[in-house]
PALUM-230263 format. One line per 10 residues: for each residue y, x, z of C-alpha. Coordinates in Angstrom, 2 decimals, always signed. Example, Ala and Ser with C-alpha at 12.3 -4.5 7.8 and 13.67 -1.06 7.14 Angstrom:
2
-4.50:+12.30:+7.80 ~ -1.06:+13.67:+7.14
END
This chain:
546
+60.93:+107.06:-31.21 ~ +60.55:+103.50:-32.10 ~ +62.64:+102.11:-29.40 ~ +66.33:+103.14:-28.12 ~ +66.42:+104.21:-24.21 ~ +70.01:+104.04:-23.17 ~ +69.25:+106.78:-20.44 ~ +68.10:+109.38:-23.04 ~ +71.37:+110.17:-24.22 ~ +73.88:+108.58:-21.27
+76.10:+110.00:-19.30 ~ +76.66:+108.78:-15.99 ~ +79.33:+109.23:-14.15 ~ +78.98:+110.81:-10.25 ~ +81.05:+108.04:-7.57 ~ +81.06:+110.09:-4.77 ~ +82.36:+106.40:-2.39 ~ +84.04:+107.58:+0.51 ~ +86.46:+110.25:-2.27 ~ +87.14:+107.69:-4.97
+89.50:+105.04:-4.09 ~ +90.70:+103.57:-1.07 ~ +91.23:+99.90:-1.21 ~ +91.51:+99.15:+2.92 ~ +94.06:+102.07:+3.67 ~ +91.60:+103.53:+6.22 ~ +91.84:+106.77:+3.98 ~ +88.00:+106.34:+3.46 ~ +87.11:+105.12:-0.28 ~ +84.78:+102.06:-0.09
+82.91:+99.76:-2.71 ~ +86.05:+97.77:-3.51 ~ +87.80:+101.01:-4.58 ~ +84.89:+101.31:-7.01 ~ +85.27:+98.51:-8.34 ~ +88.73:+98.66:-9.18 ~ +88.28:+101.79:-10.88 ~ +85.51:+101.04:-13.20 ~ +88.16:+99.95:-15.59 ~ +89.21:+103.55:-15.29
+85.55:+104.92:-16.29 ~ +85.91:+102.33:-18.91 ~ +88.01:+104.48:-20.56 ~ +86.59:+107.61:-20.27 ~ +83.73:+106.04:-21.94 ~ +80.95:+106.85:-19.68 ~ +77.59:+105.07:-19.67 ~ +76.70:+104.80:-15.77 ~ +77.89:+105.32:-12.26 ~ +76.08:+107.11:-9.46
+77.05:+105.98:-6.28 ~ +76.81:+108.15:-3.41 ~ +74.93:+106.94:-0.40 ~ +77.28:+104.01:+1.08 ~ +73.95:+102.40:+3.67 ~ +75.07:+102.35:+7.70 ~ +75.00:+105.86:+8.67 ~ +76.58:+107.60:+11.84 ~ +78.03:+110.07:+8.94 ~ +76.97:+113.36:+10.21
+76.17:+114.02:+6.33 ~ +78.42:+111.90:+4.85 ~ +75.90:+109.25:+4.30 ~ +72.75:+111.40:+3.80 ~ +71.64:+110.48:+7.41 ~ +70.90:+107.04:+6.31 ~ +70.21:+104.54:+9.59 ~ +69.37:+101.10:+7.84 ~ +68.43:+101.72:+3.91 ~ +68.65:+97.69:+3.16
+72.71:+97.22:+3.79 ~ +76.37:+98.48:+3.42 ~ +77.97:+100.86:+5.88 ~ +81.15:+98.82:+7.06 ~ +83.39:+101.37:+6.73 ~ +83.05:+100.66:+2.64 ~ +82.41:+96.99:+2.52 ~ +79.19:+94.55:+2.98 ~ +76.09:+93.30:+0.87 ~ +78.80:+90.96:-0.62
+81.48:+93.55:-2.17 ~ +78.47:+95.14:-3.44 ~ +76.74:+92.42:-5.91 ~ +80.43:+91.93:-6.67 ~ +80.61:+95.65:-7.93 ~ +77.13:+95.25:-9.88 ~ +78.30:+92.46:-11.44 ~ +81.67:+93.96:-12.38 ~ +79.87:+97.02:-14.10 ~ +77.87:+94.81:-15.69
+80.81:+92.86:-17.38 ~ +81.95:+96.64:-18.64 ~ +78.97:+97.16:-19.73 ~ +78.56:+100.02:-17.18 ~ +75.14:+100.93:-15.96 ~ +74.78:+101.04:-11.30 ~ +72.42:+103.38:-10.13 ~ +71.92:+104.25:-6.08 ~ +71.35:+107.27:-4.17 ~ +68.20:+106.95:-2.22
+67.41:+109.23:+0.25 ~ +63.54:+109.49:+0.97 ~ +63.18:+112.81:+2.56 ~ +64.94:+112.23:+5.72 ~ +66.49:+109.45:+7.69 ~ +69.25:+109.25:+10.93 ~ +67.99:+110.21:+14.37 ~ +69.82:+106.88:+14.88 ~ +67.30:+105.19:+12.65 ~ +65.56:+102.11:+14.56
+62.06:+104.39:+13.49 ~ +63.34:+108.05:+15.16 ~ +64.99:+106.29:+18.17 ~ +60.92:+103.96:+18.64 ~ +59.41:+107.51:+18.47 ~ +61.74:+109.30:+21.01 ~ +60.49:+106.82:+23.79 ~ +57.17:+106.74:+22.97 ~ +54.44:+109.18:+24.04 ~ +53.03:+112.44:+21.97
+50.38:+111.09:+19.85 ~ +51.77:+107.59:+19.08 ~ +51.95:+106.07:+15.79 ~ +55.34:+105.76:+15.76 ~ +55.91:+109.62:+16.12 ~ +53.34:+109.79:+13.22 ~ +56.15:+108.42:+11.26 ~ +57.82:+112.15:+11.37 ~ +56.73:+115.50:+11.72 ~ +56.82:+115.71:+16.11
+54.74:+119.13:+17.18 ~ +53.96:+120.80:+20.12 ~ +56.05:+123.95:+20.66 ~ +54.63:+126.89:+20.87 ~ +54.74:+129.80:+24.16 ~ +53.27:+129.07:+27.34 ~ +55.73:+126.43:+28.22 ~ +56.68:+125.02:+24.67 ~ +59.14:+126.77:+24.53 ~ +59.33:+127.86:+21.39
+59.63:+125.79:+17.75 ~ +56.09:+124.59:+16.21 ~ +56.84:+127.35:+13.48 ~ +59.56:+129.89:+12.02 ~ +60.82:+127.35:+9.39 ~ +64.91:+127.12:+8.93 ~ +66.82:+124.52:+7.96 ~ +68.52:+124.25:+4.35 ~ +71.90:+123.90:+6.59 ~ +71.32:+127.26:+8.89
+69.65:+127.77:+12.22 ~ +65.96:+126.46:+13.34 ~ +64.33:+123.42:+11.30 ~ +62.76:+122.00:+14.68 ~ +64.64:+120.52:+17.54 ~ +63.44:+119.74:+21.09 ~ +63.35:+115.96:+22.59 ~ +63.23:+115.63:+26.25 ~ +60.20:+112.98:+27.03 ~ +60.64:+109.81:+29.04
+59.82:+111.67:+31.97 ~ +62.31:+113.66:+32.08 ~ +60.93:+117.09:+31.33 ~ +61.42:+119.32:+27.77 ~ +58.46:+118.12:+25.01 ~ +57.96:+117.81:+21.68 ~ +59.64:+119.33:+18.73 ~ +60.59:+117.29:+15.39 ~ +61.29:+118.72:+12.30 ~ +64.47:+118.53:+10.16
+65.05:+120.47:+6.78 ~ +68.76:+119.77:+6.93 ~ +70.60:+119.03:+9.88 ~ +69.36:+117.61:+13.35 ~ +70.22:+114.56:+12.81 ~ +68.55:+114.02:+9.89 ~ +64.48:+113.73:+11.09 ~ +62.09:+114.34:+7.99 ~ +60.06:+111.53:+7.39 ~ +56.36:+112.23:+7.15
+54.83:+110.95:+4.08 ~ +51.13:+111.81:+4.41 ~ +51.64:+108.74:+6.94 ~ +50.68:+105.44:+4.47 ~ +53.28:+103.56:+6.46 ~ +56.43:+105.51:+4.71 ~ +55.41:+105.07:+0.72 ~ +55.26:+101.22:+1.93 ~ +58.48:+101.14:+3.09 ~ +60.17:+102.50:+0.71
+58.28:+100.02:-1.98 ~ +60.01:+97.60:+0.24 ~ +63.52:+99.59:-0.20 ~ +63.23:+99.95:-3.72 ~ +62.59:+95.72:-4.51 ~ +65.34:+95.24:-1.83 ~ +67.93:+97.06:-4.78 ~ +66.31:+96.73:-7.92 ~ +66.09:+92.89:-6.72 ~ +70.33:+92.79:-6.14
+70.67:+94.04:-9.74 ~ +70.75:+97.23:-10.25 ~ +69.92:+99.96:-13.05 ~ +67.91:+102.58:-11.28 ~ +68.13:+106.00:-8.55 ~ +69.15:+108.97:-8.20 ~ +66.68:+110.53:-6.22 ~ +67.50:+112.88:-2.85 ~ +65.66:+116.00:-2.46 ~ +62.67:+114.58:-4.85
+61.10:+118.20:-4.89 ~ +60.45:+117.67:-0.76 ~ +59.02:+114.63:+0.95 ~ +55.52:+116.43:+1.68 ~ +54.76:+119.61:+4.08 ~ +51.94:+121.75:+3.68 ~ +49.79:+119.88:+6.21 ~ +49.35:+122.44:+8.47 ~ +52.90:+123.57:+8.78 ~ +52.21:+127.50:+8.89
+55.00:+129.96:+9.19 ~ +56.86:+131.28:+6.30 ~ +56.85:+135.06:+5.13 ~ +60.59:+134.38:+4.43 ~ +61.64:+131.23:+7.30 ~ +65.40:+132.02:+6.66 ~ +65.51:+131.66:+2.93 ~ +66.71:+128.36:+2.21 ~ +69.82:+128.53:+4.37 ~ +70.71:+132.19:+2.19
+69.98:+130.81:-0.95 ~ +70.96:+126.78:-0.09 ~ +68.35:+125.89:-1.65 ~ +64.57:+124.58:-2.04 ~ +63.00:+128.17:-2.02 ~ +60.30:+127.69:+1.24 ~ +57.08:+127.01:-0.69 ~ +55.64:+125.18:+2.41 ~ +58.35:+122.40:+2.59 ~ +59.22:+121.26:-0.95
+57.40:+121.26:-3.99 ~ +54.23:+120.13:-2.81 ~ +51.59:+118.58:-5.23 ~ +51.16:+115.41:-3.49 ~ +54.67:+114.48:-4.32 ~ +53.88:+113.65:-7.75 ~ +52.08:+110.80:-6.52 ~ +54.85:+109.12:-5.06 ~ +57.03:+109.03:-8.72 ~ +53.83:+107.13:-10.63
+54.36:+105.14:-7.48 ~ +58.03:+104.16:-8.07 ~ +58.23:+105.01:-12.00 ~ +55.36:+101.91:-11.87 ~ +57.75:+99.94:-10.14 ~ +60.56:+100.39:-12.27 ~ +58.44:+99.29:-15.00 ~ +57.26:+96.03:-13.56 ~ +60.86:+95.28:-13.52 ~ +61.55:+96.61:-16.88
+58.47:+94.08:-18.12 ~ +60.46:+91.15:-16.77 ~ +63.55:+91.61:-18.32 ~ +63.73:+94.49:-20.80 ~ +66.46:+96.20:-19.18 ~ +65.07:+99.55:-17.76 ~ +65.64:+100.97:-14.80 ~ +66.03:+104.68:-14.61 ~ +64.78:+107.15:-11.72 ~ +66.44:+110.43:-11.90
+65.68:+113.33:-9.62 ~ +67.64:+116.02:-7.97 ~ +64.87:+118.43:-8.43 ~ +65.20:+121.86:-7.29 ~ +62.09:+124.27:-8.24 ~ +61.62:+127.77:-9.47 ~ +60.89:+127.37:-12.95 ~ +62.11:+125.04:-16.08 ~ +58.12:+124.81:-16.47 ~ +57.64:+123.15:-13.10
+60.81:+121.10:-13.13 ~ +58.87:+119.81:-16.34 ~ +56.05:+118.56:-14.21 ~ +58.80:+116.01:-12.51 ~ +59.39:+113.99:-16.16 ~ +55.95:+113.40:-17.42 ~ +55.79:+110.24:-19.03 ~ +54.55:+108.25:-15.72 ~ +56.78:+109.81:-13.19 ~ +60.96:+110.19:-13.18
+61.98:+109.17:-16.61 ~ +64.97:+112.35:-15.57 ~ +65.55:+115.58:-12.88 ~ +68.88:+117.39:-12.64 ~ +68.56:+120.78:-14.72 ~ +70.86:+122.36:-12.32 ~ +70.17:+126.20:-14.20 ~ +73.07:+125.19:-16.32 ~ +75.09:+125.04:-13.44 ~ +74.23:+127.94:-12.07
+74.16:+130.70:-14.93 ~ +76.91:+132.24:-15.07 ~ +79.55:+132.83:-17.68 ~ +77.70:+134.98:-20.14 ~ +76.42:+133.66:-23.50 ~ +72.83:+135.44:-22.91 ~ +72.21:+134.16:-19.92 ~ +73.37:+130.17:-21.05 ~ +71.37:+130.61:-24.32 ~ +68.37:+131.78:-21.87
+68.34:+128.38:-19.88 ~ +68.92:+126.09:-22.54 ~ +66.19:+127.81:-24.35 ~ +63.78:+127.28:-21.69 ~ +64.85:+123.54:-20.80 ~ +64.22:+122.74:-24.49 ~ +61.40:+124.06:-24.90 ~ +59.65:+123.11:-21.53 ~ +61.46:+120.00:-20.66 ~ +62.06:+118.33:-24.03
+58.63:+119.42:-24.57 ~ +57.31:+116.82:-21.96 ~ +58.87:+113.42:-24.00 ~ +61.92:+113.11:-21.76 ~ +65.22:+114.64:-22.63 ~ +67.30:+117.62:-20.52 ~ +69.43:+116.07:-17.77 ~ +72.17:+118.67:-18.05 ~ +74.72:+119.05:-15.38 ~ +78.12:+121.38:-14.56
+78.69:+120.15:-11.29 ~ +78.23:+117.96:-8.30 ~ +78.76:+117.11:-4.28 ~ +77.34:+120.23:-3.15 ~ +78.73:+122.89:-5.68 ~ +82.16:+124.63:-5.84 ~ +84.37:+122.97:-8.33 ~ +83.70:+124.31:-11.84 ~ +87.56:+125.18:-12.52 ~ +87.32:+127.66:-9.71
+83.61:+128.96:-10.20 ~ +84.44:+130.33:-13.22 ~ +87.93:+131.89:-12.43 ~ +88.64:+135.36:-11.70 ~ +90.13:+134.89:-9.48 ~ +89.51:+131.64:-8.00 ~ +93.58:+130.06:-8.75 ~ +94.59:+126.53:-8.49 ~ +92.62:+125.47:-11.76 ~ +95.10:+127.66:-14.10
+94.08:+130.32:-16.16 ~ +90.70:+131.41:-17.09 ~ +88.62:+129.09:-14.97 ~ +90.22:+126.26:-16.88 ~ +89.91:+127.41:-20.15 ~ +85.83:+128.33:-19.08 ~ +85.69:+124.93:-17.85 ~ +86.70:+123.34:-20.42 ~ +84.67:+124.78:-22.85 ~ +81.68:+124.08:-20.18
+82.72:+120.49:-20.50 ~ +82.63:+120.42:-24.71 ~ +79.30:+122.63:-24.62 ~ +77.26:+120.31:-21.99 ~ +78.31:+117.30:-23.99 ~ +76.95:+118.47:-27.55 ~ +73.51:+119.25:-25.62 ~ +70.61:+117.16:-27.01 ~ +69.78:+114.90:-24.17 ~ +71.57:+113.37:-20.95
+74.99:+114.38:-19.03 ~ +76.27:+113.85:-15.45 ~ +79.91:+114.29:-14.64 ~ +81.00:+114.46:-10.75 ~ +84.14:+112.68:-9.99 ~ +87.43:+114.74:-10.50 ~ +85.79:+117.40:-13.29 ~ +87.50:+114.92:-16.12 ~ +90.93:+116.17:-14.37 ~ +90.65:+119.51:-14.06
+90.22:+119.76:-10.37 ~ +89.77:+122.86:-8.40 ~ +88.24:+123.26:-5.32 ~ +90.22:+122.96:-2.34 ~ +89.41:+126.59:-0.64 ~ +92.04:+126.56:+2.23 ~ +91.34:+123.42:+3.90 ~ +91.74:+124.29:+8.18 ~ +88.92:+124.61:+10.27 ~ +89.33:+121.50:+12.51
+89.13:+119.24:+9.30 ~ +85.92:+120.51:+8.09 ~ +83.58:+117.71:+7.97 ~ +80.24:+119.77:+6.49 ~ +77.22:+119.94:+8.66 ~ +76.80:+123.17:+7.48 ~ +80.25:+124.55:+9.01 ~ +78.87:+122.85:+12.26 ~ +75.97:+124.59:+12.07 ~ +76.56:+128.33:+11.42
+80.62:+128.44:+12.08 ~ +80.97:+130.18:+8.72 ~ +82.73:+128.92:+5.74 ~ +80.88:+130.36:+2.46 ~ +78.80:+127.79:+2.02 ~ +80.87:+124.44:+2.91 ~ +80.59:+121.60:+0.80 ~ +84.22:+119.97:+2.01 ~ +86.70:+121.68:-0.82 ~ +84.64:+119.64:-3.80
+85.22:+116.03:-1.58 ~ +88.49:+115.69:-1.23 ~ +89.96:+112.90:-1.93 ~ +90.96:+112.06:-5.96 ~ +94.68:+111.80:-6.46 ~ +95.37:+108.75:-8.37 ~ +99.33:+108.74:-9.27 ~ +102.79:+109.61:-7.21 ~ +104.04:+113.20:-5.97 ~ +102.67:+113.05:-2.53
+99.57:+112.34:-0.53 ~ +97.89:+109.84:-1.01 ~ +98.48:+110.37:-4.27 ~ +97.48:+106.65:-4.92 ~ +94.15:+107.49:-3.74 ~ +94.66:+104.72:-0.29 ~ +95.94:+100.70:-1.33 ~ +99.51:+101.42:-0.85 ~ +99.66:+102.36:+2.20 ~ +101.76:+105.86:+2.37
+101.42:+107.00:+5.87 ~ +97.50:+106.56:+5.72 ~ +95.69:+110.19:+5.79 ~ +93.21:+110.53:+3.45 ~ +89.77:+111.45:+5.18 ~ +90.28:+115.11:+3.72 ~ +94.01:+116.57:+3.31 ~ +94.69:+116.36:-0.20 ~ +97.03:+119.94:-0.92 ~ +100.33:+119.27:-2.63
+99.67:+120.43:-6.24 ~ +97.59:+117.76:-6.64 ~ +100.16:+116.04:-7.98 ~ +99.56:+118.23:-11.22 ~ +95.98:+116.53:-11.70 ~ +96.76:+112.87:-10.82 ~ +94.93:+110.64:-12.79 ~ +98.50:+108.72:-14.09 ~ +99.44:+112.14:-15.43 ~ +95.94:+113.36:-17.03
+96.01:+109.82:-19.34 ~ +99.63:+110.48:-20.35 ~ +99.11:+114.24:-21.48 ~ +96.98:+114.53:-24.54 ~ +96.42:+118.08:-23.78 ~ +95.04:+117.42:-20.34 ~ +91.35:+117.00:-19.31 ~ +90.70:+114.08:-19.05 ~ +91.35:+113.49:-22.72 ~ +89.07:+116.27:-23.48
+86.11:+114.64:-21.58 ~ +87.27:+111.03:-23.41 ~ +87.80:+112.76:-26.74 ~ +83.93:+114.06:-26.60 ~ +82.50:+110.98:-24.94 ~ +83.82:+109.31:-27.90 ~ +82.71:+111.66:-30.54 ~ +79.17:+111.88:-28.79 ~ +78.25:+108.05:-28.69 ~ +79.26:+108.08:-32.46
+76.93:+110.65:-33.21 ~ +73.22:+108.77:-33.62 ~ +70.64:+109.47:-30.65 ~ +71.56:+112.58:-29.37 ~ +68.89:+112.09:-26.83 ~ +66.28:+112.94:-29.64 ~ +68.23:+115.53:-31.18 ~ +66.85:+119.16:-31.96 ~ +68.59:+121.89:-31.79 ~ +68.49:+125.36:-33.17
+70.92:+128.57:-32.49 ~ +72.69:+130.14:-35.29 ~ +73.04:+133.78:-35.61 ~ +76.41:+134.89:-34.23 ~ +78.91:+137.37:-32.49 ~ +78.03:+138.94:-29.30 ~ +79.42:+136.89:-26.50 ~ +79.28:+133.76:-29.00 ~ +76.80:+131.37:-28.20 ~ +76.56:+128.84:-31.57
+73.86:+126.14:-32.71 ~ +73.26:+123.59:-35.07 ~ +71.67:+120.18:-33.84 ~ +69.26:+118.16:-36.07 ~ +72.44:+115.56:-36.53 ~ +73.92:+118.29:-38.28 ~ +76.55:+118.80:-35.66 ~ +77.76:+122.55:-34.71 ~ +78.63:+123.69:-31.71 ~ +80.16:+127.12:-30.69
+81.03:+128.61:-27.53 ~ +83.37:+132.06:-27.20 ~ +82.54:+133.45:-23.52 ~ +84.36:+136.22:-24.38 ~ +88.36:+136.41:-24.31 ~ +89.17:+137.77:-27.70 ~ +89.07:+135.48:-30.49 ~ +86.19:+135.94:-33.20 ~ +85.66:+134.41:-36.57 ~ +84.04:+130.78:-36.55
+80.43:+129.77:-37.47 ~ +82.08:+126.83:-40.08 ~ +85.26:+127.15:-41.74 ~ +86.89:+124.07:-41.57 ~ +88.99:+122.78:-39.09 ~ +87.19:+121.45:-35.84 ~ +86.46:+118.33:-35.02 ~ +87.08:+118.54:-31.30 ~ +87.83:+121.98:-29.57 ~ +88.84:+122.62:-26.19
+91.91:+124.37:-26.30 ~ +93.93:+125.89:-29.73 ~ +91.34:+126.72:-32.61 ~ +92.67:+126.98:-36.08 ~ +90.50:+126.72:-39.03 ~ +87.37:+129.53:-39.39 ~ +89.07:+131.45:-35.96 ~ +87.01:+131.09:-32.53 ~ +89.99:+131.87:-29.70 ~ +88.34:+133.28:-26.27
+86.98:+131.01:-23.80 ~ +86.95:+128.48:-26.13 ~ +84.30:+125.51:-27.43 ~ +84.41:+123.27:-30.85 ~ +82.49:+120.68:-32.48 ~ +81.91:+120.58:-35.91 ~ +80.26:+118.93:-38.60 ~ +77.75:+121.18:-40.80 ~ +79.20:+121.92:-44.02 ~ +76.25:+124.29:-44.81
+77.85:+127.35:-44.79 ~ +77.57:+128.15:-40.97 ~ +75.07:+131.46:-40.17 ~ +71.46:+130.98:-40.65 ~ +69.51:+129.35:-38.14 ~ +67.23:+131.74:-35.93
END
């Protein structure tokens, strides 16, 4: 391509605010936290931040039940602290982008709390999906739809007079109302949202949910209402993945690109997209819609060579395909840590899982195309699976009462230096309580310690960000496998970098026979060891290229 787009190759970095660093002592991470680490993500050498939603919010999702989309929760700062942080990344040389959440709002949104007191039928109930119930008395939900967070999707208001009514509709929690966006009123607003933050500076969005937004308009019943609370995830063909969507990103990619005109500097709309097929999730990053979507098959495969060579295969070959690069990702708020998910057994991020992760980390990061790291991965964390019952924060464990799906063990809070909670994760303050208990062997993963062991994470993931922005475009790059080893996935990009990937646990021979360039644990020269990535430089006597 003729011109350079930073977001082709970048890798941002995933802030999730309220777990990143405390600067008030509340033991809730705020904006001013943020912007005392960037120095921090400096270092690593990442590209961007995503900031997790930080807007006034009564917090029954952390922040995803957004009440005003135009300001700053005060629990992590003001409007102020904010341009102060944009302006800081800036200075670094660090790209800002926002989580905006356009699927749902806050039942204590000034909208939702107009259309609870006004009448069935009113335009401000338009504004959301309100339905008669259905049963003799309305008694029952409009339809058999479940939320993505367990138990019904619809939830009864009681009218001003007193007596049961309507039903509203909610995908994830109750407090979270769906917006309805066949009603012209809701694309106009969130124009208005979008100026309000590309106007204070920043470099783009990360998306919410940008496979929902519309509902099949007549809002029939499913053949299989319970499946996206078993699966956690976008499978009810009726509520996500509608065609109209795709109007709404020529919408805001057409925005982005008047303020690209004015400047130069473009803005970047990335979506967490969650659809069937590679082929579909294609259909997201045309060249007038999201310039990026979260290919979240990566993240789910699991640890076989086969079955990682199958989904990078297919987001080549259909996403590449479309002009816009793969948007490759190992983790984020909502998944188990990787450390643990690939342990057997889950441990305290020893063993296996580590090594797997690792290797994860060096493998995602030679991928032609664009990388998002969530907070805490560069250290090795593993989830926190034995947090008690009455600290448990997730909706979903509200919900249902069950545990195997809880989102809280990835959130806790980073540990930043010291041999005790807070770990340095509060401003000095060392009888404040983090907002989740932090257990005690975090001490092993504190950030202080990571940058002083050369072995440790952290250098890994600084190591390859290094090696990586050396290496010229890697957004652009090609890539094609090499023959190898069962249970060795290998493959040589167009840059003429190699990488190779051992799922298994006994060492094999290497696909180049010089020493590696980066690898992400013990590799002598031409040997492979289990569980183990390395980066090389083609000497031209790797395998032929299949």
């Amino acid at each position: 391509m003729s011109k350079y787009h930073w977001w082709r190759d970048a890798v941002i970095y995933q802030v999730y605010v309220r777990s990143f660093l405390d600067s008030t002592g509340d033991g809730i991470g705020d904006l001013a936290g943020v912007r005392a680490g960037l120095p921090y993500l400096k270092k690593l050498g990442v590209d961007g931040i995503w900031l997790s939603p930080f807007y006034p919010s009564p917090q029954h999702d952390h922040g995803y039940d957004v009440a005003d989309y135009c300001d700053v929760d005060r629990l992590f700062g003001d409007l102020a602290e904010f341009d102060l942080l944009v302006a800081a990344a800036r200075r670094l040389g660090i790209k800002v982008l926002l989580d905006i959440v356009p699927n749902h709002c806050s039942s204590e949104h000034p909208w939702f709390e107009e259309a609870l007191n006004a009448e069935p039928g009113s335009a401000a109930r338009a504004r959301f999906h309100f339905a008669d119930g259905r049963g003799a008395d309305g008694e029952e939900p409009p339809n058999n739809w479940h939320s993505m967070f367990g138990g019904p999707a619809w939830s009864r208001v009681t009218e001003a007079d007193g007596r049961p009514g309507q039903w509203y509709l909610h995908m994830f929690a109750s407090e979270q109302p769906d917006w309805n966006w066949r009603n012209p009123g809701i694309g106009a607003e969130f124009e208005r949202i979008l100026r309000f933050w590309l106007d204070r500076g920043i470099d783009g969005f990360r998306i919410d949910v940008a496979a929902g937004l519309y509902k099949h308009p007549e809002l029939p019943d499913s053949d299989d209402p319970e499946a996206d609370a078993r699966t956690r995830d976008s499978v009810n063909p009726l509520a996500w993945n509608q065609p109209e969507v795709h109007r709404v990103w020529r919408q805001w990619r057409s925005i982005c690109e008047e303020y690209t005109a004015r400047d130069g500097r473009e803005r970047l709309l990335v979506g967490e997209v969650s659809v069937p097929t590679a082929r579909e999730h294609a259909l997201y990053v045309r060249s007038d819609e999201l310039h990026q979507a979260f290919f979240f098959d990566l993240l789910s495969a699991p640890w076989e060579a086969d079955a990682f060579r199958k989904v990078i295969s297919e987001a080549m070959e259909d996403i590449a395909g479309t002009g816009s690069t793969v948007t490759w990702v190992l983790n984020n708020h909502d998944q188990v840590r990787t450390v643990t998910r690939y342990g057997e057994p889950a441990t305290e991020g020893s063993g296996l899982g580590a090594a797997r992760a690792r290797a994860a980390a060096l493998l995602m990061l030679a991928l032609p195309g664009a990388a998002y790291i969530y907070q805490g991965e560069e250290l090795g964390l593993p989830e926190v699976v034995d947090l008690p019952d009455d600290v448990l924060t997730d909706p979903i464990f509200r919900r249902t009462g069950s545990r195997a799906r809880i989102r809280d063990g990835c959130r806790v809070p980073l540990p930043w230096s010291g041999q005790a909670s807070p770990f340095g994760f509060t401003s000095g303050v060392e009888s404040a309580k983090p907002w989740l208990p932090q257990p005690e062997y975090f001490a092993e993963y504190a950030t202080d310690r990571a940058l002083a062991d050369t072995r440790s994470f952290w250098h890994l993931y600084r190591d390859g960000l290094q090696l990586r922005a050396a290496l010229p475009q890697l957004g652009e790059g090609t890539l094609r496998w090499l023959d190898s080893p069962p249970g060795v996935l290998a493959f040589v990009r167009g840059d003429g970098l190699v990488c190779a990937v051992n799922f298994g646990t006994a060492p094999t021979s290497a696909p180049v026979s010089g020493t590696p360039l980066l690898s992400s644990g013990p590799c002598p020269a031409g040997v492979l060891p289990g569980s183990t990535a390395a980066w090389w430089i083609s000497d031209g006597t790797e395998s032929p290229a299949l």
